[in-house]
PDB file as gemmi writes it, atoms N, CA and C in Angstrom:
CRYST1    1.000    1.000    1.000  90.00  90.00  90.00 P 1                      
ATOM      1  N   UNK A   1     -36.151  61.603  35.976  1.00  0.00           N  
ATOM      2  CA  UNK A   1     -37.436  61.901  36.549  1.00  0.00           C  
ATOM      3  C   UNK A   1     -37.266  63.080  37.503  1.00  0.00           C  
ATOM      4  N   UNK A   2     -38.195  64.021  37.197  1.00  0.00           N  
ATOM      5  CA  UNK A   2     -38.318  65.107  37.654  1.00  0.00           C  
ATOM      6  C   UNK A   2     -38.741  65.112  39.477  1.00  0.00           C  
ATOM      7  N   UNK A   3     -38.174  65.092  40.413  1.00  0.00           N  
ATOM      8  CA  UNK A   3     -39.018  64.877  41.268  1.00  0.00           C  
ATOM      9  C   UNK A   3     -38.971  65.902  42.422  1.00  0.00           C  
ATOM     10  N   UNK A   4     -40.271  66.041  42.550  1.00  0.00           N  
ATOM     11  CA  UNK A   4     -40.705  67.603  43.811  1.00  0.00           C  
ATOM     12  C   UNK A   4     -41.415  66.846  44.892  1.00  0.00           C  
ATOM     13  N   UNK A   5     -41.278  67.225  46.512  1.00  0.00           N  
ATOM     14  CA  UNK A   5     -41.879  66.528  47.404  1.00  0.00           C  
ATOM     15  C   UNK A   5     -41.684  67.792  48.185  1.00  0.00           C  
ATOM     16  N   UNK A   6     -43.092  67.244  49.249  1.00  0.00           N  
ATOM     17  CA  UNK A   6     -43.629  68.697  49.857  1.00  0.00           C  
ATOM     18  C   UNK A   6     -44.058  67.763  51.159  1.00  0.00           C  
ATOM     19  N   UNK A   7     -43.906  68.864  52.184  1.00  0.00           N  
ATOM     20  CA  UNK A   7     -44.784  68.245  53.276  1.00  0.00           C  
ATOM     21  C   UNK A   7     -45.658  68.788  53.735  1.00  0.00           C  
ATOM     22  N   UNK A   8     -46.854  68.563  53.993  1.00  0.00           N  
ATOM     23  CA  UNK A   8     -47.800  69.415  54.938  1.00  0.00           C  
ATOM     24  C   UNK A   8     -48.179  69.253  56.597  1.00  0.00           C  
ATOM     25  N   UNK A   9     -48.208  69.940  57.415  1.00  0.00           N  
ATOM     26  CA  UNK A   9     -48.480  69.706  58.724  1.00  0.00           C  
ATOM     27  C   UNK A   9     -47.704  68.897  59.605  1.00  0.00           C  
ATOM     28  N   UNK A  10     -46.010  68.878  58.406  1.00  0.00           N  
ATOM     29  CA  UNK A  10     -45.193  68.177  59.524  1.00  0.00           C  
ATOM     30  C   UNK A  10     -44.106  68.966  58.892  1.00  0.00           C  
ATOM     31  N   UNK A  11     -42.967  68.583  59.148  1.00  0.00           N  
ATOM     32  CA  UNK A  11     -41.232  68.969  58.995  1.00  0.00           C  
ATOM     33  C   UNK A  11     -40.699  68.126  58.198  1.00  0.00           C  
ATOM     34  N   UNK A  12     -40.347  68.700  56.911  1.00  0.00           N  
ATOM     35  CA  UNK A  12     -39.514  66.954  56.135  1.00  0.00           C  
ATOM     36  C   UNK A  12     -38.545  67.360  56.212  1.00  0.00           C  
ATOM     37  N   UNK A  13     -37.727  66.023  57.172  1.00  0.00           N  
ATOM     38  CA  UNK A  13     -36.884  65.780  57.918  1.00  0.00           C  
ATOM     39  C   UNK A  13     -35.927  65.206  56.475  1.00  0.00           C  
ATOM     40  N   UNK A  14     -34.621  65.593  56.854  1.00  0.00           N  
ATOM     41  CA  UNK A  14     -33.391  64.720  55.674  1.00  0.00           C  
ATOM     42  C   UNK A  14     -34.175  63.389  55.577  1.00  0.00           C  
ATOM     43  N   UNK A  15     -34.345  62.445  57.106  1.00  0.00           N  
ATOM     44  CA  UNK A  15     -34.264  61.075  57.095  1.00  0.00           C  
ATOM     45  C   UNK A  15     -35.728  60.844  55.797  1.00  0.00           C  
ATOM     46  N   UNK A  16     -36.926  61.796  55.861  1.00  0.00           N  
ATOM     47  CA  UNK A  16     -38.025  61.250  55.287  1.00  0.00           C  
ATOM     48  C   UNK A  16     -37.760  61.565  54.126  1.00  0.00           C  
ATOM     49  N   UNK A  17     -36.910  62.953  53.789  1.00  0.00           N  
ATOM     50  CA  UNK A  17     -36.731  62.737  51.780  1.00  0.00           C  
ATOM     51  C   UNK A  17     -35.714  62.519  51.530  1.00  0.00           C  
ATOM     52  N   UNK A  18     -35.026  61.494  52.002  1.00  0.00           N  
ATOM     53  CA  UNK A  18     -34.128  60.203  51.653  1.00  0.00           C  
ATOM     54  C   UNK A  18     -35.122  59.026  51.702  1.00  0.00           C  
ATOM     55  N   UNK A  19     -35.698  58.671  52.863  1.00  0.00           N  
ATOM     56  CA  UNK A  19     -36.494  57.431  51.960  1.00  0.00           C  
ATOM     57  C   UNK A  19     -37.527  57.387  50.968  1.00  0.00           C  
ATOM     58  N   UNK A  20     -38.181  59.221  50.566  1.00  0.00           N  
ATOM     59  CA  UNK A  20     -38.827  58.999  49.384  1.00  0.00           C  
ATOM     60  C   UNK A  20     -38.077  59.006  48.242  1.00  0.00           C  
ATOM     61  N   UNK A  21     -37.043  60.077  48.444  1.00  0.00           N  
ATOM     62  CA  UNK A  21     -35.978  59.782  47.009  1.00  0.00           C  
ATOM     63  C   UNK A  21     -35.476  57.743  46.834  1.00  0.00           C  
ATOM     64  N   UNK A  22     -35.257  57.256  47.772  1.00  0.00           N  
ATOM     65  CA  UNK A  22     -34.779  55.540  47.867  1.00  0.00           C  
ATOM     66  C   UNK A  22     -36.326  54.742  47.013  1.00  0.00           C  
ATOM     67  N   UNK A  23     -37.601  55.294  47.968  1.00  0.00           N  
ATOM     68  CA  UNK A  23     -38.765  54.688  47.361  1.00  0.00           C  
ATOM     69  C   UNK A  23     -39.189  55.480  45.585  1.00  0.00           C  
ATOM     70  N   UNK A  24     -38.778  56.136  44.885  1.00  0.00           N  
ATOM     71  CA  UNK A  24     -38.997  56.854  44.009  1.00  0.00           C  
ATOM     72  C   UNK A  24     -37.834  56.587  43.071  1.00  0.00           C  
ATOM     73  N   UNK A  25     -36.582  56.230  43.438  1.00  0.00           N  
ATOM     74  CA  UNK A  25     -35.645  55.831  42.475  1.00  0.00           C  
ATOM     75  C   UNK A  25     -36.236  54.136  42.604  1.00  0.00           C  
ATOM     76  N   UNK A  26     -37.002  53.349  43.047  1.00  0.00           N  
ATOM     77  CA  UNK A  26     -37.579  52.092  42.704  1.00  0.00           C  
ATOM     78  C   UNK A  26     -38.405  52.220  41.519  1.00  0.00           C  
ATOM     79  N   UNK A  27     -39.515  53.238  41.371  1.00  0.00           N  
ATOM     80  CA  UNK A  27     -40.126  53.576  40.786  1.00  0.00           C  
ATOM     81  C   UNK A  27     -39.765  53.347  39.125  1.00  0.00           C  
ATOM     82  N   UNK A  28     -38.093  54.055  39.133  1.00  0.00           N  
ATOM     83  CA  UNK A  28     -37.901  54.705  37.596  1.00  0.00           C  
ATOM     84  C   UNK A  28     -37.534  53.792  37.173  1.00  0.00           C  
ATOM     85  N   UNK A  29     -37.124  52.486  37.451  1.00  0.00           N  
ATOM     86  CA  UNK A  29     -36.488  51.532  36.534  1.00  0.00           C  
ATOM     87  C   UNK A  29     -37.605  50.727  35.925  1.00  0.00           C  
ATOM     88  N   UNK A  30     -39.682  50.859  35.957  1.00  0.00           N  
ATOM     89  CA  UNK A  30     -40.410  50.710  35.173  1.00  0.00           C  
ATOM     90  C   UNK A  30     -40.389  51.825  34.438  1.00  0.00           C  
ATOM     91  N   UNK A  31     -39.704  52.908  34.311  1.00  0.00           N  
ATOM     92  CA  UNK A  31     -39.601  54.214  32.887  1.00  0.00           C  
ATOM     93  C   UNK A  31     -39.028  53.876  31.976  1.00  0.00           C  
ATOM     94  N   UNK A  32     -39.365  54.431  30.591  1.00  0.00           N  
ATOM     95  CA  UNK A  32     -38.778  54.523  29.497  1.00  0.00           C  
ATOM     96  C   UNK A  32     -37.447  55.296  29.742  1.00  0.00           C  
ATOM     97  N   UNK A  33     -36.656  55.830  28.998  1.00  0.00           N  
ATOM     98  CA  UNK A  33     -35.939  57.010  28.691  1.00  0.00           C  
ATOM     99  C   UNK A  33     -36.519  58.378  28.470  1.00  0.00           C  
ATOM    100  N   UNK A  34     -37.442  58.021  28.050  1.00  0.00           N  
ATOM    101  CA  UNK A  34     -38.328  59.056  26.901  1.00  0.00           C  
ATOM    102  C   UNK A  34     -39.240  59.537  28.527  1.00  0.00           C  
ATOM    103  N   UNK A  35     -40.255  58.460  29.330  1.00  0.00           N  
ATOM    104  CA  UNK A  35     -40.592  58.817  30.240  1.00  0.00           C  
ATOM    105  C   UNK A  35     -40.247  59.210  31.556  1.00  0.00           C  
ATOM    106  N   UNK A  36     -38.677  59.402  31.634  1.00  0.00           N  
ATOM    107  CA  UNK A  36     -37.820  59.796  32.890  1.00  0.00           C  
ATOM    108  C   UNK A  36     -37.804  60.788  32.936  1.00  0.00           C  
ATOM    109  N   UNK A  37     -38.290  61.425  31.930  1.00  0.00           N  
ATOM    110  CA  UNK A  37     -38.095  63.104  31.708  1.00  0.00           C  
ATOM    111  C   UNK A  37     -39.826  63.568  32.412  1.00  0.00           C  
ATOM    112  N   UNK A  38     -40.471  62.629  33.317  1.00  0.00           N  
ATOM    113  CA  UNK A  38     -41.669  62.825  33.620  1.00  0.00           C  
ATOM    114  C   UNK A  38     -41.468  63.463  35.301  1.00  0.00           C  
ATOM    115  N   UNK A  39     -42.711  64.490  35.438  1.00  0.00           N  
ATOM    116  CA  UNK A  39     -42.942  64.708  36.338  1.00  0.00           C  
ATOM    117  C   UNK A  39     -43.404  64.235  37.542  1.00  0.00           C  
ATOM    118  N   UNK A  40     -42.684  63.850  38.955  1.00  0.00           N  
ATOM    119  CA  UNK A  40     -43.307  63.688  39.937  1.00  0.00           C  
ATOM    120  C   UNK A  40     -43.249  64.106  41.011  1.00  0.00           C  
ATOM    121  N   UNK A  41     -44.761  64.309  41.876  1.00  0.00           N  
ATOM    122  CA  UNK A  41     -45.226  65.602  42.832  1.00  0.00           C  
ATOM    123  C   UNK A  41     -45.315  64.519  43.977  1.00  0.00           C  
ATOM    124  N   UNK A  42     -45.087  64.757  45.151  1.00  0.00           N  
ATOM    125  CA  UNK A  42     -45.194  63.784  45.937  1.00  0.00           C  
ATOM    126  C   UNK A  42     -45.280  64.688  47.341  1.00  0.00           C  
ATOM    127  N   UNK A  43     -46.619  63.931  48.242  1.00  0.00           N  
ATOM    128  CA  UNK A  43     -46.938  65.037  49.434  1.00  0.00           C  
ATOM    129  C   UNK A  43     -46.834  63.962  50.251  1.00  0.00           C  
ATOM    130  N   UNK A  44     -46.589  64.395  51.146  1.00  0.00           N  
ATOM    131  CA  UNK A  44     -46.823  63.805  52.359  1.00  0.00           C  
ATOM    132  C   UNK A  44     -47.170  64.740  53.888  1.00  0.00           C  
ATOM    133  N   UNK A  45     -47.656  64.137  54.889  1.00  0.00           N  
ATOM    134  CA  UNK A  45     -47.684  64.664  55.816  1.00  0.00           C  
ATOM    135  C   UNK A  45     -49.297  64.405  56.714  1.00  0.00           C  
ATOM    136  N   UNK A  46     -49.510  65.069  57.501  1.00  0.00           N  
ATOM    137  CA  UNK A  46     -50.443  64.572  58.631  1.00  0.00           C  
ATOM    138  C   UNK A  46     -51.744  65.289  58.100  1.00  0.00           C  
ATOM    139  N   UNK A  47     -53.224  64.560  57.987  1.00  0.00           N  
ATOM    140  CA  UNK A  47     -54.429  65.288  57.513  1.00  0.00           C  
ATOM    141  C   UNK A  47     -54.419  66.532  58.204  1.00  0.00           C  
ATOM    142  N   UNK A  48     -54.399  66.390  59.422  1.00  0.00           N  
ATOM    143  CA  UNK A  48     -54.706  67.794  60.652  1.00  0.00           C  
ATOM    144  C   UNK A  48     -53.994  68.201  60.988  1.00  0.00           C  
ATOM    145  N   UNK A  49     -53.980  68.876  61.613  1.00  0.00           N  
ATOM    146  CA  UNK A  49     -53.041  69.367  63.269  1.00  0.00           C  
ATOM    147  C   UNK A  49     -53.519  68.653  64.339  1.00  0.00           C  
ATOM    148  N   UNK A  50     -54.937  68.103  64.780  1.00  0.00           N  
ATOM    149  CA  UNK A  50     -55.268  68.217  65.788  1.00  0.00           C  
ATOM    150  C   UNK A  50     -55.689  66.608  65.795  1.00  0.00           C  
ATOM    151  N   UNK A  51     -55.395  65.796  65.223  1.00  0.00           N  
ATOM    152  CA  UNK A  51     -55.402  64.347  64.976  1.00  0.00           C  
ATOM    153  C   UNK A  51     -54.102  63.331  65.874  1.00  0.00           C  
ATOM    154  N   UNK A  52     -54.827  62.662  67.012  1.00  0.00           N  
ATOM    155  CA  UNK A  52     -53.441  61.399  67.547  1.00  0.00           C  
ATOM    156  C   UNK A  52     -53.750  60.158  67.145  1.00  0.00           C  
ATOM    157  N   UNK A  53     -54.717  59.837  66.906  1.00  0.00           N  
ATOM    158  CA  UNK A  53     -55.012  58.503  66.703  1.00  0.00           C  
ATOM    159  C   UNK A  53     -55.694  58.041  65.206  1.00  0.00           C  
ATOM    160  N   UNK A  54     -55.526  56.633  65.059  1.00  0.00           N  
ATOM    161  CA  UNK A  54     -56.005  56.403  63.881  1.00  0.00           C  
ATOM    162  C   UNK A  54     -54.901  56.717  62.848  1.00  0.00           C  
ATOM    163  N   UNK A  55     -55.939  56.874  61.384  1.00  0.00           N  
ATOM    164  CA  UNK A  55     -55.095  57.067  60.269  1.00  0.00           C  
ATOM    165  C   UNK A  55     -54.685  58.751  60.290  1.00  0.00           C  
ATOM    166  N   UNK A  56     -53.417  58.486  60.909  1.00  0.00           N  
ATOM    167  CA  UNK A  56     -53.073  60.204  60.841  1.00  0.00           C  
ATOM    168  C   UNK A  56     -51.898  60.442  59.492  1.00  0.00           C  
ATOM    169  N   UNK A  57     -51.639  59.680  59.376  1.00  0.00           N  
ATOM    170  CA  UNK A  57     -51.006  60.495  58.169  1.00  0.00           C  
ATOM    171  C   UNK A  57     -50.927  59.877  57.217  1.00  0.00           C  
ATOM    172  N   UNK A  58     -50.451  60.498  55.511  1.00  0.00           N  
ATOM    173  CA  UNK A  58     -51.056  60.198  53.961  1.00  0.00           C  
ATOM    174  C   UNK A  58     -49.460  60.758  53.261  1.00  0.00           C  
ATOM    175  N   UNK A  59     -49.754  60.170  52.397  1.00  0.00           N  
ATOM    176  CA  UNK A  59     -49.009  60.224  51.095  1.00  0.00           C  
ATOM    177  C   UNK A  59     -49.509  60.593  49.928  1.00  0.00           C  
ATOM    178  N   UNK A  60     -48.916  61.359  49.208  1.00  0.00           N  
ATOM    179  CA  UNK A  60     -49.706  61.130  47.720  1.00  0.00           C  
ATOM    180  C   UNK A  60     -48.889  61.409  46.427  1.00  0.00           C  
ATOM    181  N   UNK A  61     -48.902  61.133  45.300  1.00  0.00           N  
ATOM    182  CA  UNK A  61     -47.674  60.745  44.282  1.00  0.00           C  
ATOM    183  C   UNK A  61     -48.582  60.955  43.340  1.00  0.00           C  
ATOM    184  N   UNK A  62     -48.790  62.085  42.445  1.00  0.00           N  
ATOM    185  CA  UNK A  62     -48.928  62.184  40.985  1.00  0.00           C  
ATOM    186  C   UNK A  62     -47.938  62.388  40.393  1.00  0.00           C  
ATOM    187  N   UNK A  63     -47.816  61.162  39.496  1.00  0.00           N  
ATOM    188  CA  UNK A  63     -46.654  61.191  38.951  1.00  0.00           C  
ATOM    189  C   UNK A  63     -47.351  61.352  37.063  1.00  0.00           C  
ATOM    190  N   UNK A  64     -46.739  62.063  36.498  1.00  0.00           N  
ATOM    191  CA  UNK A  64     -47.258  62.606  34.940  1.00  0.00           C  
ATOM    192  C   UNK A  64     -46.401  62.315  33.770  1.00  0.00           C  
ATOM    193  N   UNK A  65     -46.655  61.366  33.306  1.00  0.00           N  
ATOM    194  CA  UNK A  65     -45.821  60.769  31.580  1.00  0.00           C  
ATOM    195  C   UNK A  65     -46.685  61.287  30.388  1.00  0.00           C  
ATOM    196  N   UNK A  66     -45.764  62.352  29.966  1.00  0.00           N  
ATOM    197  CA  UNK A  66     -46.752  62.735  28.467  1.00  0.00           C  
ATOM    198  C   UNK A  66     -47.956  63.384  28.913  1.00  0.00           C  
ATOM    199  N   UNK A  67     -48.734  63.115  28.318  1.00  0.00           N  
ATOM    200  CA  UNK A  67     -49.892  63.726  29.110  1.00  0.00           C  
ATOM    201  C   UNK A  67     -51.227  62.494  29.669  1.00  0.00           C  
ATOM    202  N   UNK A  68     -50.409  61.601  30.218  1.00  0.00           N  
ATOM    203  CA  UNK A  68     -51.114  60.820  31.044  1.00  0.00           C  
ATOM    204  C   UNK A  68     -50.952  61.141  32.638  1.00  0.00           C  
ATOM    205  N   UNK A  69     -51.555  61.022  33.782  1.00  0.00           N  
ATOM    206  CA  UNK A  69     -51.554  61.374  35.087  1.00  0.00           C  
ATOM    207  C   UNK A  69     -51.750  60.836  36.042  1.00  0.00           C  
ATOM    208  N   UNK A  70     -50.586  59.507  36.047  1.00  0.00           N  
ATOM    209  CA  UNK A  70     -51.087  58.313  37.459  1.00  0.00           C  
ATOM    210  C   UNK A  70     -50.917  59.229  38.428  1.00  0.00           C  
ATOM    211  N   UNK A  71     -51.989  58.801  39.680  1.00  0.00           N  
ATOM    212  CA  UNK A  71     -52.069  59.167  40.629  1.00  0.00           C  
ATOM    213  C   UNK A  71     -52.482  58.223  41.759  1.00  0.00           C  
ATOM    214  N   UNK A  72     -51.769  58.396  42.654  1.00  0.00           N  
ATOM    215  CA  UNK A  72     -52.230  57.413  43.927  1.00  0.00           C  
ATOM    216  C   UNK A  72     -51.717  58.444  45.606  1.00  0.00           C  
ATOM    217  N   UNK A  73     -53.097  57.579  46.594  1.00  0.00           N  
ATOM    218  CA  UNK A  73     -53.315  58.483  48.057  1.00  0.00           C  
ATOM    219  C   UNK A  73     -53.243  57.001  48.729  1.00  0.00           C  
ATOM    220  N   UNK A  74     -52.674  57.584  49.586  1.00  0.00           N  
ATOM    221  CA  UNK A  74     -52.989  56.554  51.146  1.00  0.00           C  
ATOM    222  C   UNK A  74     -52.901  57.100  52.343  1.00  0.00           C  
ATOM    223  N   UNK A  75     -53.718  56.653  53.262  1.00  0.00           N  
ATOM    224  CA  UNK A  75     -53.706  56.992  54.748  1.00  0.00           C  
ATOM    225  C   UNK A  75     -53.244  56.050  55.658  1.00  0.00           C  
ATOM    226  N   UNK A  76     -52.506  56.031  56.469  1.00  0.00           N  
ATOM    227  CA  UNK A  76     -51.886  54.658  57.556  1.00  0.00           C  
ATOM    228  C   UNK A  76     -51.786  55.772  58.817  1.00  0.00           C  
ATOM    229  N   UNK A  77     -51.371  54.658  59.715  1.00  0.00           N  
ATOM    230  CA  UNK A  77     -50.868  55.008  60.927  1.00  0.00           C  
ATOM    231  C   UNK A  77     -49.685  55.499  61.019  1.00  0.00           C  
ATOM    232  N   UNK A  78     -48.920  54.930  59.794  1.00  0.00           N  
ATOM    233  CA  UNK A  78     -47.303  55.373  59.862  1.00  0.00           C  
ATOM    234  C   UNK A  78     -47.031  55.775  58.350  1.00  0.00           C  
ATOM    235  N   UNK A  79     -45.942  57.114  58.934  1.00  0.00           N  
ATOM    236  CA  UNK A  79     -45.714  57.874  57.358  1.00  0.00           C  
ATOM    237  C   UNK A  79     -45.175  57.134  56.666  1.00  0.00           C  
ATOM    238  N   UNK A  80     -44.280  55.987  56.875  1.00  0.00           N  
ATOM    239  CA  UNK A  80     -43.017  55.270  56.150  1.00  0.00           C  
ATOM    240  C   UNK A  80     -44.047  53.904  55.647  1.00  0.00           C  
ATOM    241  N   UNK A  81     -45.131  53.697  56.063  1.00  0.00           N  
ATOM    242  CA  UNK A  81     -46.010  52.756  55.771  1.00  0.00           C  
ATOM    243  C   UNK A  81     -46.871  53.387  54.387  1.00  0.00           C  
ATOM    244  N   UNK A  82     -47.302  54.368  54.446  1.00  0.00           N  
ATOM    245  CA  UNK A  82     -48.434  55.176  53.543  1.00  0.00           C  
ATOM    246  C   UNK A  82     -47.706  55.641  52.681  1.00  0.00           C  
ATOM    247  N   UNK A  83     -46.050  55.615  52.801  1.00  0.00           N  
ATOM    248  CA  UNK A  83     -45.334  56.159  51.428  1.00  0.00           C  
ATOM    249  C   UNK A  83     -45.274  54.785  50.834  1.00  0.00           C  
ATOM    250  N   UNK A  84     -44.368  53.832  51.931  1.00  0.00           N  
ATOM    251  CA  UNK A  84     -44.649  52.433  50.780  1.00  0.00           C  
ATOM    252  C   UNK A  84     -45.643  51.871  49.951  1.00  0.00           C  
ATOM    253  N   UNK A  85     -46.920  52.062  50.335  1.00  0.00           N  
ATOM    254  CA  UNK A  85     -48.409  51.810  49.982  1.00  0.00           C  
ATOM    255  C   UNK A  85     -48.632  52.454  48.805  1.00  0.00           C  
ATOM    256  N   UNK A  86     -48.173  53.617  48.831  1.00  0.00           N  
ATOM    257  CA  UNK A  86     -48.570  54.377  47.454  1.00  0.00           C  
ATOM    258  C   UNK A  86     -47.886  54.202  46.704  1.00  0.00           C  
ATOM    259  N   UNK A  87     -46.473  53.897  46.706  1.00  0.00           N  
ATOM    260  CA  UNK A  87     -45.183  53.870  46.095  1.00  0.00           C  
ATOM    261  C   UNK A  87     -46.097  52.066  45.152  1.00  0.00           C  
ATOM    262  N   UNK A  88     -46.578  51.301  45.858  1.00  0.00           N  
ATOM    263  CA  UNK A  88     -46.866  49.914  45.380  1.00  0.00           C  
ATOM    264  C   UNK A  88     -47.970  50.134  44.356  1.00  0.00           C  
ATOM    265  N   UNK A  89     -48.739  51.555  45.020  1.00  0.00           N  
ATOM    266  CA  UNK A  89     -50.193  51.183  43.981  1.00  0.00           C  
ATOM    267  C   UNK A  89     -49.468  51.732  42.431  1.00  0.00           C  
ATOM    268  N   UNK A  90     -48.585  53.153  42.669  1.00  0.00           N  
ATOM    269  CA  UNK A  90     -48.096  53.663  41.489  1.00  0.00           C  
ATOM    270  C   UNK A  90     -47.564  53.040  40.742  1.00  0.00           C  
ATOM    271  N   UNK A  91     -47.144  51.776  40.779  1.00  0.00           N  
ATOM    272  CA  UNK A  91     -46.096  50.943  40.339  1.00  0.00           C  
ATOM    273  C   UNK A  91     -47.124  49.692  39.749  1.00  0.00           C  
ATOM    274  N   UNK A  92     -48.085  49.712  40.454  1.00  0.00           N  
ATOM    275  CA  UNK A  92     -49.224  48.924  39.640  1.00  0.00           C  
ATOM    276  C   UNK A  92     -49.908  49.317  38.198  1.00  0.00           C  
ATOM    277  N   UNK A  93     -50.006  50.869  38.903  1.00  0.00           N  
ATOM    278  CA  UNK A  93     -50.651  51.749  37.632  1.00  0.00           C  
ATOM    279  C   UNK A  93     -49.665  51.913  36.641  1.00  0.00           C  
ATOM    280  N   UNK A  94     -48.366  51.754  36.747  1.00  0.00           N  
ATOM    281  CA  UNK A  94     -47.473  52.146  35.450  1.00  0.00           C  
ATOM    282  C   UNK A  94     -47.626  50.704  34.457  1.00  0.00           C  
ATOM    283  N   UNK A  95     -47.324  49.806  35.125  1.00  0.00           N  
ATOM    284  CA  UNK A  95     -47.443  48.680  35.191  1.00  0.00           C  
ATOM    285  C   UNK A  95     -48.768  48.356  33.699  1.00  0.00           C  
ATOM    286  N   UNK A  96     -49.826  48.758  34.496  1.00  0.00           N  
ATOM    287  CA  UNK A  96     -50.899  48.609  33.502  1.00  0.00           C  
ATOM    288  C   UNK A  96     -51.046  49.395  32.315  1.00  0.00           C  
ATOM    289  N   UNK A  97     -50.674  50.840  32.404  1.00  0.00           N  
ATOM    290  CA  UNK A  97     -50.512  51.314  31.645  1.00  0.00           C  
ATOM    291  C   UNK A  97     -49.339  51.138  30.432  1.00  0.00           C  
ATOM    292  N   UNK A  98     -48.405  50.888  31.092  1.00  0.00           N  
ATOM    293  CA  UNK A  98     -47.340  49.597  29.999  1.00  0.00           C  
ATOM    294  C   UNK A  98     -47.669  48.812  29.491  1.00  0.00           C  
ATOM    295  N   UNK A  99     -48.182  48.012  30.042  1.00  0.00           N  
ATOM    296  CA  UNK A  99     -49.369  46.704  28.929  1.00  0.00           C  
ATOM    297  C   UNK A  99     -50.315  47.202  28.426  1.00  0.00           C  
ATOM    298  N   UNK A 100     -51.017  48.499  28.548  1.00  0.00           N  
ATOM    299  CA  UNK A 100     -52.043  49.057  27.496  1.00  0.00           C  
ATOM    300  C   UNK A 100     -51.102  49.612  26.462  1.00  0.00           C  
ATOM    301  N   UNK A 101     -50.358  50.242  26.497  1.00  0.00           N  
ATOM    302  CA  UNK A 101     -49.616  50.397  25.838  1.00  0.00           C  
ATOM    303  C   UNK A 101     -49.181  49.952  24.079  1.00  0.00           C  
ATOM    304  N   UNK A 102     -48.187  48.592  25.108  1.00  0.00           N  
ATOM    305  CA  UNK A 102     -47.365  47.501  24.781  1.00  0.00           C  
ATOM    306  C   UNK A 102     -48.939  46.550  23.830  1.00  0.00           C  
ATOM    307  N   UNK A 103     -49.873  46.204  24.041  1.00  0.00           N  
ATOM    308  CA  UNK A 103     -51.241  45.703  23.590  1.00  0.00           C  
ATOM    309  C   UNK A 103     -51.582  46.438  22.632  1.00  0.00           C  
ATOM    310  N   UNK A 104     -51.910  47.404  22.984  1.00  0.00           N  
ATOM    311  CA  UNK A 104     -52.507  48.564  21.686  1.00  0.00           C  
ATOM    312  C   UNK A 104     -51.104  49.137  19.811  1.00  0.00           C  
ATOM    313  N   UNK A 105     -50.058  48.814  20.672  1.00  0.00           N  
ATOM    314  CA  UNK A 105     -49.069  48.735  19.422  1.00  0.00           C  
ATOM    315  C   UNK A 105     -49.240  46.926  18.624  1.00  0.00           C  
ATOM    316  N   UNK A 106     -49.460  46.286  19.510  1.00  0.00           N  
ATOM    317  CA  UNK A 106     -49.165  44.525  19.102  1.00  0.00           C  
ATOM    318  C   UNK A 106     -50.523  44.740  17.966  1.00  0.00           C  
ATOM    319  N   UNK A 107     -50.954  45.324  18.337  1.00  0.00           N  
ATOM    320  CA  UNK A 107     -52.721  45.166  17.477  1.00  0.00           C  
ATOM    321  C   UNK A 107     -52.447  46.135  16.122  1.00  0.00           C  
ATOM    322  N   UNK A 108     -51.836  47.137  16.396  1.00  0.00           N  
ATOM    323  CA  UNK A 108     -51.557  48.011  14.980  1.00  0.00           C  
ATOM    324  C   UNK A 108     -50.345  47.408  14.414  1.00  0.00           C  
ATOM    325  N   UNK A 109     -50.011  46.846  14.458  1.00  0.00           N  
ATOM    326  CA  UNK A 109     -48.378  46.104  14.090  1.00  0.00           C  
ATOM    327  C   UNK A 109     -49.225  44.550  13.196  1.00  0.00           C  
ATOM    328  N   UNK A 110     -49.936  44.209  13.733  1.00  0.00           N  
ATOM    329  CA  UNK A 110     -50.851  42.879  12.853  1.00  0.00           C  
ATOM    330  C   UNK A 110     -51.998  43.464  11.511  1.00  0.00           C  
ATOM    331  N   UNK A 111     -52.343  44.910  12.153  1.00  0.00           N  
ATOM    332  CA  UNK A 111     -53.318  45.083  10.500  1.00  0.00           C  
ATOM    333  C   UNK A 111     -52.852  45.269   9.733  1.00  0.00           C  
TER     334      UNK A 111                                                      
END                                                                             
């Protein structure tokens, strides 16, 4: 798996793309072989500059198999929170898309 990560409106620090590379190698062991060779874009960093409180900072992970394009955003209080969050929804969406999949062959395999 191809993977690119960017930050905006902050500094990515070693410590933060080590725990997205740690949260993103969780990711690949729902991949094929065939789909490891897939692209994933992954942002992170603070909406503003001028933001202290509240949901200040987001994550976001389009990750691209073939020419399908899960994508998932989150906003938290904490960066290491809003990467886990997204890291869970993406992993939902592969998830489903594996059983559409995996469903749609079971059905051509019976006619």
């Amino acid at each position: 798996m191809k993977l690119m990560i960017h930050a905006k409106n902050i500094d990515l620090t070693p410590s933060i793309q080590a725990f997205i590379e740690e949260k993103m190698a969780m990711i690949s062991k729902f991949l094929n072989k065939d789909d490891r060779l897939s692209e994933t874009r992954v942002e992170v960093g603070k909406l503003s500059k001028h933001h202290k409180k509240g949901l200040v900072y987001y994550a976001e992970i389009n990750l691209k198999i073939g020419s399908k394009l899960l994508r998932g955003v989150n906003e938290n209080i904490d960066l290491h929170t809003a990467i886990d969050s997204v890291r869970d929804e993406i992993e939902r969406q592969i998830k489903k898309f594996k059983s559409k999949i995996r469903d749609t062959q079971r059905r051509v395999k019976k006619s």
